[in-house]
Steps between C-alpha positions, in 0.01 A plus 500: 500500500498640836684847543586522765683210541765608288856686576571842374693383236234289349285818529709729327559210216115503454422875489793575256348184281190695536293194635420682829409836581585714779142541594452131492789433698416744769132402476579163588726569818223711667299207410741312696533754780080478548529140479761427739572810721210433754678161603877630481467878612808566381377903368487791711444740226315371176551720234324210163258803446766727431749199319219425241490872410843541474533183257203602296739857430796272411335300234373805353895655537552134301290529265604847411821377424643661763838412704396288856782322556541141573322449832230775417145315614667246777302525817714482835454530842643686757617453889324783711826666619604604130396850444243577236380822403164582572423137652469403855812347631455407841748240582208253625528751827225683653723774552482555121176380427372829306879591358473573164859546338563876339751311256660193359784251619743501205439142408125589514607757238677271304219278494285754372766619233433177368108501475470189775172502617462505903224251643569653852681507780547172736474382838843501695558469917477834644854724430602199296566324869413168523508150315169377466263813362346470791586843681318665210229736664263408219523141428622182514646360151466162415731275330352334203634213555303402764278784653573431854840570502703832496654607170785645653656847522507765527420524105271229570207686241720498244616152486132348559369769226739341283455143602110527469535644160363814606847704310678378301790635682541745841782691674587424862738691732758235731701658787576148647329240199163643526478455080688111532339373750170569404577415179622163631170470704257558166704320211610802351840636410613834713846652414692758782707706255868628640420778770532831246387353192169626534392846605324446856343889439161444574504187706376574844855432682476238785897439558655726208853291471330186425157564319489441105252482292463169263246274263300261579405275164402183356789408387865608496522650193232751571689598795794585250283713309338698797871560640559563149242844582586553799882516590685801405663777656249771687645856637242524744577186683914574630534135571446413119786414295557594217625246232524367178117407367478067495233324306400243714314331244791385329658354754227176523757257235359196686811342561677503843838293392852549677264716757578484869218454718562496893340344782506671857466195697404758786158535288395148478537402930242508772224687456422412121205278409588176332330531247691757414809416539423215269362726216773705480768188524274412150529821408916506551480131316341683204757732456776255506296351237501793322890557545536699799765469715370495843706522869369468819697817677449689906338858544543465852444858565173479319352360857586845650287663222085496603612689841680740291250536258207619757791712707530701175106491355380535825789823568374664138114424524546691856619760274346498219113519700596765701364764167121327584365694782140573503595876381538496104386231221395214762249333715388778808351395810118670533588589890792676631556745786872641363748437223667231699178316559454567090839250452437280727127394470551536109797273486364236745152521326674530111787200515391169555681207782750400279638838393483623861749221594753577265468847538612464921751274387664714280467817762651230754797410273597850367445688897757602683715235686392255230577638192865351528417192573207398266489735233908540449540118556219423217677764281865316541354130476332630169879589323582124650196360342576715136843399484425134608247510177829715318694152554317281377422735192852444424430108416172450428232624255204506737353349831227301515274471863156400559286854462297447804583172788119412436217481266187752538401457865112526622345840549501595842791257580760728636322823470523467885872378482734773407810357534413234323393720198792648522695167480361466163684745341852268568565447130427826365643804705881469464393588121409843627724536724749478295338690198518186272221392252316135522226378328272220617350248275254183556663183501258275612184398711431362842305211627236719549525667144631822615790656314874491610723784389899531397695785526799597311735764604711646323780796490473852523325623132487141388151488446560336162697175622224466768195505251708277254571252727081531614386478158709201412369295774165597412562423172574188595220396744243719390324564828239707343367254255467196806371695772237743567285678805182295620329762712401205715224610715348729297388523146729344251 
């Protein structure tokens, strides 16, 4: 039996049978890590020293009798732009390189409440900006896949960790479908909970009305059980709601009959591989099968979205970087004549091209003379583009769009392209911009063996129809169990 191929689930089933220890568990993930981290680089911070110690104390707490709770001994890892206490979190950015966090994010807290074990912290594109993981001032990720091609992003880290085996399980951050599309890219299964459902105290804000944090698992119903952790009301976040506790877990029944699926037909036109479009057309077949009702419907307004989306994330990240000046916690230039030189040589020296570019934009968009008409415009086509979604809410049970128009591309592909990294996001960002949650899931393979991803979207604090209707098509086509990374061109 290998470990680490199994799901959280199966992990938890096997420690509370007592057929697996917590120390063996662990042990055999930073077995993993040495094995396969030098080909995927998806780590910035390894912390296996420090996870093996920490499992060693909670089989001792077990054996004592004592009360560990269900998930006490599960390794995870964690994207680098999630606060942790007494840990580096550097947000892949040389302008953070030596930060070391003074305290925790709340759902790092809540992980630790729980004895899960943290393997480290994982590679990301600088300030979470980018789609590819390769703005990361550290490293370039690999997808497991196939190592020459990009794992996505920006969580890109955390959805190769999980594909290689390396966790079992990671958290991401997506401000525009930085956990679905890598997720798509790598196989995995990434879930964007409802903006507010999770505290976002402690995640290093890049645009602060769309960021949320989310899982990144093996399968969908480990995704239920790390929302399961991590959702809740938190008074140091003001944007969290608070509501009625859900356990997500129960929601998986495996049966999506009398449902109502729609189709955007605005999702499936030019721009979208064929190969594709012809998975997910399978994928719609299957749920018919399955006793679905399924319409093709128009979200016309959902072609206005990707220039709203980097109006607004470009605005806020403008914003939001503004605090990182060469003065306090962050990267300082070694030669300045006068304070101004100080912000100026420290920024252009600390933040990396991509960053940079969005950080003029958003300066551009919000300065006077333009603020009315970019910034306000984005702001009013967002309400058009939330109550557009609000519609169809009315009649249907959840939307279902390709999660990215492609498969993985090649590394260095459009790292020289922006606007057509950019263009990549076209599925995913009217999700945030309209604060809903989605959840991507594989539904197939390309010619070339790479994985294709669906995503399901669903309304506002409906994460459980969304995972139930995820889990029943896996269910049904187990994707897991047929198809698995080949690490072509390097060590298998």
């Amino acid at each position: 039996m290998d470990i680490t191929e199994l799901t959280v689930h199966e992990l938890m089933e096997k420690l509370h049978n007592k057929e697996l220890t917590t120390t063996k568990i662990t042990k055999a993930y930073v077995d993993r890590i040495k094995e396969k981290e030098p080909e995927v680089e998806a780590f910035v911070t390894s912390l296996t020293d420090e996870a093996q110690a920490k499992a060693e104390e909670i089989d001792k707490k077990i054996e004592a009798g004592e009360v560990v709770g269900e998930l006490a001994g599960i390794p995870i890892g964690i994207k680098d732009n999630i606060c942790t206490k007494g840990i580096k979190t550097t947000c892949s950015s040389r302008m953070l390189e030596n930060f070391v966090s003074p305290y925790d994010a709340t759902v790092t807290e809540k992980l630790n409440n729980e004895n899960i074990i943290s393997l480290g912290k994982l590679n990301m594109d600088e300030f979470a900006m980018g789609g590819s993981t390769e703005t990361s001032y550290f490293k370039k990720t690999k997808n497991p896949w196939n190592l020459s091609k990009v794992p996505g992003g920006s969580s890109g880290g955390s959805a190769a960790a999980v594909a290689a085996n390396m966790v079992p399980w990671a958290l991401g951050s997506d401000t525009g479908g930085s956990i679905r599309q890598p997720a798509s890219f790598c196989g995995v299964v990434g879930l964007k909970p409802t903006y507010g459902l999770v505290s976002r105290y402690g995640l290093v804000a890049f645009a602060s009305s769309l960021d949320q944090i989310g899982p990144i698992t093996k399968d969908v119903k480990d995704s239920a059980i790390l929302l399961n952790i991590i959702a809740g009301h938190d008074e140091k976040d003001t944007t969290s709601v608070d509501m009625e506790k859900k356990d997500y877990v129960k929601a998986l029944k495996n049966d999506v009959k009398g449902m109502k699926i729609a189709v955007p037909k605005e999702f499936f036109g030019e721009g979208i591989n064929n190969e594709v479009k012809e998975s997910l057309e399978k994928a719609i077949e299957k749920y018919k099968e399955l006793g679905a009702e399924v319409e093709e419907i128009s979200l016309d307004i959902a072609k206005y979205s990707l220039a709203t989306y980097y109006i607004i994330a470009c605005a806020e990240a403008s914003s939001n970087l503004g605090r990182f000046d060469g003065i306090r916690y962050t990267y300082r230039t070694s030669e300045f004549k006068d304070l101004k030189e100080i912000y100026k040589k420290s920024r252009s020296e600390g933040f990396g091209a991509e960053v940079k570019r969005r950080i003029i934009l958003g300066t551009y968009v919000l300065s006077s003379g333009y603020y009315d008409a970019y910034y306000k415009k984005a702001q009013q086509v967002r309400t058009l583009v939330t109550n557009e979604f609000n519609k169809a809410f009315e009649k249907y049970d959840v939307i279902l769009t390709p999660t990215s128009p492609t498969t993985a591309f090649g590394i260095g592909e459009k790292s020289n392209n922006p606007l057509e990294m950019y263009l990549a996001d076209i599925c995913t960002v009217s999700v945030n911009i309209a604060g809903l949650p989605g959840i991507s899931i594989p539904c197939g393979v390309d010619s070339n063996g790479m994985p294709i991803g669906m995503q399901l979207i669903g309304n506002k604090f409906c994460e459980e129809t969304i995972l139930n209707v995820a889990y029943t098509f896996e269910q049904a086509t187990k994707f897991r169990e047929n198809c698995k990374p080949e690490f072509k061109g390097g060590a298998k």
